[in-house]
N, C-alpha and C positions, 0 to 999 in steps of 0.2 A: 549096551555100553561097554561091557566088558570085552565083547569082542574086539569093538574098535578099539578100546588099549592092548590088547595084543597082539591086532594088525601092527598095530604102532610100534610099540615093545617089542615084537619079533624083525620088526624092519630095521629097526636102531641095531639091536646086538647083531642080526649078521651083517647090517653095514661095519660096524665096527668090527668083526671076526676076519672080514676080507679086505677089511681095506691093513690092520695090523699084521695078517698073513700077507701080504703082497708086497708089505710095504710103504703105502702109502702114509700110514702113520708112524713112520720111525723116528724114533726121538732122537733129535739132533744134540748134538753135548755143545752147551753153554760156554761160552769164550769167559775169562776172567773180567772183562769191561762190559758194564750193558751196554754200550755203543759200538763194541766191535760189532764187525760184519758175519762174526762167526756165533753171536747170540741167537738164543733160539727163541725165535719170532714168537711162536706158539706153544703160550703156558699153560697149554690143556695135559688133561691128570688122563694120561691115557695106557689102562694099566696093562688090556694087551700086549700093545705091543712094548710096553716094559715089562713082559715076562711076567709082571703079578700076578696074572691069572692064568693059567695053561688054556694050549685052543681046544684040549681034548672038555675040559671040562666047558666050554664056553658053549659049544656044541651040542654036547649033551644036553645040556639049560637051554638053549634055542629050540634043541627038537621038543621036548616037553612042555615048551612056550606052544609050539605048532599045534603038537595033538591036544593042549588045553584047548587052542583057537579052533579046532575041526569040532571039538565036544560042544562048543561056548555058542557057535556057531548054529546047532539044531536047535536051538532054544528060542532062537529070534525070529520073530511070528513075520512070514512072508518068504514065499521064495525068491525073488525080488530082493529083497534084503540079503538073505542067505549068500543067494548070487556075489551079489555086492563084495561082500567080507570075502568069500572064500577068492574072488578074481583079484581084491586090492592085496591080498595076503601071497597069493601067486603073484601078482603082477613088482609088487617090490622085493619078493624073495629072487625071479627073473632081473630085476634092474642091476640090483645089486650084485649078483652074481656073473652075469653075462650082458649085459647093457650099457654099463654104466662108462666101460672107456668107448661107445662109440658113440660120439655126440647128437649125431640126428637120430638114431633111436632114443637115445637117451630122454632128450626133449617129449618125445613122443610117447612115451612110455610115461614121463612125469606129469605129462598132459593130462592122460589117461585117467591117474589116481587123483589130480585135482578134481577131474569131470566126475570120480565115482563119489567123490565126498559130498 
């Protein structure tokens, strides 16, 4: 069980680590009228990419996520299982990374970790 939260856990923060390094999460500045067209649509608390958090340290707490999940990993009776975790832990640390702007891998890749769950 603990692995699977870690798959999890470590797949959320580097989504968040590279989607805030790239961009995609940039916080847009809020127009004075909530109906203007310059309001910002999305009122997610996203501290990256508002600088809250540095990437150095986000990083660091991601890889320590990993090598808990490689530890957390030899514990889980099967290899089979083991498989499972260590490919869905590869498989979304790749999506994310390098998959994710091209659509038809992307799909394919997401397919993937639905089939390993």
């Amino acid at each position: 069980l603990i692995s699977l939260l870690l798959v999890t856990s470590t797949s959320m923060i580097t989504n968040d680590y590279y989607d805030a390094r790239n961009g995609v999460d940039a916080v847009q500045i809020e127009g004075p009228d909530k109906n203007s067209p310059t309001q910002n649509q999305y009122d997610h608390y996203h501290p990256l990419a508002q600088g809250l958090i540095p990437f150095s340290i986000t990083k660091t707490f991601d890889s320590y996520l990993y090598a808990i999940l490689l530890l957390s990993s030899a514990l889980v009776p099967g290899v089979i299982s083991r498989l499972f975790i260590i490919g869905g832990a590869i498989i979304t640390y790749l999506y994310t990374v390098h998959l994710k702007p091209k659509t038809w891998i992307k799909n394919a890749s997401c397919a993937a970790l639905v089939s390993m769950s």
